[in-house]
C-alpha positions in Angstrom: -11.2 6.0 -3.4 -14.9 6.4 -2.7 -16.1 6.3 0.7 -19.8 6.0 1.7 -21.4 6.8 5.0 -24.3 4.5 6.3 -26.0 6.5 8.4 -26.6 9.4 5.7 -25.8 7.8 2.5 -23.1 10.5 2.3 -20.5 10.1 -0.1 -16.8 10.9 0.0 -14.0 10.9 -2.9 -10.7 10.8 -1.3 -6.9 10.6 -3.5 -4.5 10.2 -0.9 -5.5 8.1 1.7 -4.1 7.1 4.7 -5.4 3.4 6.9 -4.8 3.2 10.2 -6.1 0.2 12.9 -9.3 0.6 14.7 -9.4 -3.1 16.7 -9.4 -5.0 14.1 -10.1 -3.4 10.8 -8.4 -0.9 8.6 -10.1 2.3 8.5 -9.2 5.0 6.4 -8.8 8.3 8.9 -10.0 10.9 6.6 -13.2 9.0 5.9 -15.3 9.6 9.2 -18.4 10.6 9.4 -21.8 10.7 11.8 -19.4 10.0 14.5 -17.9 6.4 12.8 -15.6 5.9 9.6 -17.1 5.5 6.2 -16.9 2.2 4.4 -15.0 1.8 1.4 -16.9 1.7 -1.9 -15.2 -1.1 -4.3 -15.0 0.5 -7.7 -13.7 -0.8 -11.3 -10.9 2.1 -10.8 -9.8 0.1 -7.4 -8.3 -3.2 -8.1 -6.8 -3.6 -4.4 -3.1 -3.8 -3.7 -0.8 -3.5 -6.9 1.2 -6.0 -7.8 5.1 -4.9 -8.1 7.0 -7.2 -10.4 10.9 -6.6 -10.8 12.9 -8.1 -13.6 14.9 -11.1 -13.2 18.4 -9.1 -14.2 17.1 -6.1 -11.0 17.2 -8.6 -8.7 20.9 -10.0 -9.0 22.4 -6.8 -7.7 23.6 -8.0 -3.9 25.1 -11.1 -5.0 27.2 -9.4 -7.6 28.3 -7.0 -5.5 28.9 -9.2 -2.7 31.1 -11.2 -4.9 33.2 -8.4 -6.9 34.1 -7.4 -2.9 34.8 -11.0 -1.6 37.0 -12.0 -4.6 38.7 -8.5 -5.1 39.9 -8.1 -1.5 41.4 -10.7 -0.8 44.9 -11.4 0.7 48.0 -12.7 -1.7 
């Protein structure tokens, strides 16, 4: 992610990057500079927040195994 400083147009690449809560915002803690955190530079790379989409037959697992336990311990 690209971070760019607005007091000396400074800019900063960072890969792994860690957000943390100042007030209100989301800052990222790596990105400070001139005594205040950089803002985040919006990029064709970034698209914000991934989507994770799990198939419908990874999604059944608790059910089935809830109900191969209920139904095979049961008391004759």
């Amino acid at each position: 992610m690209k971070f760019h400083c607005k007091k000396c147009n400074d800019i900063k690449n960072i890969y792994k990057v860690k957000f943390v809560s100042v007030g209100s915002d989301l800052v990222c803690k790596d990105a400070y500079c001139c005594n205040e955190y950089m803002e985040q530079v919006i990029t064709d790379e970034y698209k914000g927040m991934p989507e994770v989409k799990r198939p419908d037959s990874d999604t059944n697992h608790s059910n089935r195994l809830w109900n191969d336990f209920k139904y095979n311990n049961t008391e004759k």
